[in-house]
Kinemage of the C-alpha trace (Angstrom):
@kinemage 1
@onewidth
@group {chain A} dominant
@subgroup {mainchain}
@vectorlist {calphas} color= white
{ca unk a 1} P -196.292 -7.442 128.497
{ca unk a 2} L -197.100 -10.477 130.882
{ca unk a 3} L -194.867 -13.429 130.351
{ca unk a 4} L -197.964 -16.116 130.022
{ca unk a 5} L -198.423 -13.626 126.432
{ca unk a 6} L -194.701 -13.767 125.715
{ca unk a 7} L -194.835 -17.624 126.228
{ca unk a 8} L -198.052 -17.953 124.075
{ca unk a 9} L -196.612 -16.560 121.275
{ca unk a 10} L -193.681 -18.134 121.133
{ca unk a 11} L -195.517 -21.433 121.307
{ca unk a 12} L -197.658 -20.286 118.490
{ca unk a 13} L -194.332 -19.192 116.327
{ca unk a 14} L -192.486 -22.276 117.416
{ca unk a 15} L -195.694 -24.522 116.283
{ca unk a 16} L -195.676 -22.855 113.015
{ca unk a 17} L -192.257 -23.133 112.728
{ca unk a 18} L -191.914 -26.717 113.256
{ca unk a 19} L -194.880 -27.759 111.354
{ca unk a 20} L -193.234 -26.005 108.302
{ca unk a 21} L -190.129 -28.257 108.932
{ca unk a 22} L -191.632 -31.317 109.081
{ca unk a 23} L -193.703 -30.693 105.976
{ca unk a 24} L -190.732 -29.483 104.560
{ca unk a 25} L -189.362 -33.064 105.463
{ca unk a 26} L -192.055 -35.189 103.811
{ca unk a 27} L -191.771 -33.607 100.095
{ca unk a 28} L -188.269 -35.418 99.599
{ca unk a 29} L -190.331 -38.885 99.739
{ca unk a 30} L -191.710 -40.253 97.102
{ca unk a 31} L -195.325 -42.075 96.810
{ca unk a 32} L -193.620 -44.934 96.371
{ca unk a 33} L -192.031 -44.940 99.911
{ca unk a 34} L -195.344 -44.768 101.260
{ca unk a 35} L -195.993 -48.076 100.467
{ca unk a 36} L -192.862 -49.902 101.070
{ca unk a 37} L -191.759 -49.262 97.626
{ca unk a 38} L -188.504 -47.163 98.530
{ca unk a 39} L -184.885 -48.680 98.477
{ca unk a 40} L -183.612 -45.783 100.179
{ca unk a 41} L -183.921 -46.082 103.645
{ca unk a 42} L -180.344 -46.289 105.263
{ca unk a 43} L -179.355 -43.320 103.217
{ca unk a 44} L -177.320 -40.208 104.716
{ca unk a 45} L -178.535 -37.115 104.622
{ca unk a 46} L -176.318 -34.027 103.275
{ca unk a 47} L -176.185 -30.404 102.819
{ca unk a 48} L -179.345 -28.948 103.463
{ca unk a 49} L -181.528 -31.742 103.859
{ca unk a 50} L -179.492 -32.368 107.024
{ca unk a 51} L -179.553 -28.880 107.945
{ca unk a 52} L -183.573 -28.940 107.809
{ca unk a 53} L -183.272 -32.298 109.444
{ca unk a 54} L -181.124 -30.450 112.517
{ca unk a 55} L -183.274 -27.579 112.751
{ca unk a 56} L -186.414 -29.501 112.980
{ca unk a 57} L -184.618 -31.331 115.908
{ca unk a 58} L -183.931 -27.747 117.226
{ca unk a 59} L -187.473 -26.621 116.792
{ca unk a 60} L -188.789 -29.440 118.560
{ca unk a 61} L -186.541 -28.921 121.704
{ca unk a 62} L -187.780 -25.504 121.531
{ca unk a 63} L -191.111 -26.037 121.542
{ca unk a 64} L -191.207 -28.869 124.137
{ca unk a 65} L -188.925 -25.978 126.585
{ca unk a 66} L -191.749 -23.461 126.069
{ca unk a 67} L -194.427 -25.419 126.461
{ca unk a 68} L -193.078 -27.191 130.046
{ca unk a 69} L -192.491 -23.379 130.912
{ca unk a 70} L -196.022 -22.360 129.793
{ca unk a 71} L -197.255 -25.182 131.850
{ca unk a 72} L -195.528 -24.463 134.761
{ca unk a 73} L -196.268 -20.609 134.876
């Protein structure tokens, strides 16, 4: 397999990935939030909430890595 179709569909996967994550992210808010509404905003984030939070930090690295490689390939 050529590596430019390795590195394609790992960006693909990673994309997917992330996007899931980040929608993942944005059900915890309330509609209220949306418009200023929410009290919350200095609060920590714990047990899996913070794990989704780390991973979609992890996804994003990811992504950015294969992407730069993609580029430069």
């Amino acid at each position: 397999m050529p590596l430019e179709l390795i590195l394609n569909t790992a960006q693909i996967i990673l994309a997917v990935l992330l996007i899931a994550a980040i929608l993942l992210q944005a059900q915890g808010t309330g509609v209220g939030a949306v418009f200023g509404g929410g009290g919350n905003v200095y609060r920590t984030k714990r047990g899996v909430e913070k794990k989704l939070f780390q991973l979609t930090i992890l996804l994003a690295i990811l992504f950015f890595g294969v992407a730069l490689v993609n580029a430069l390939v």
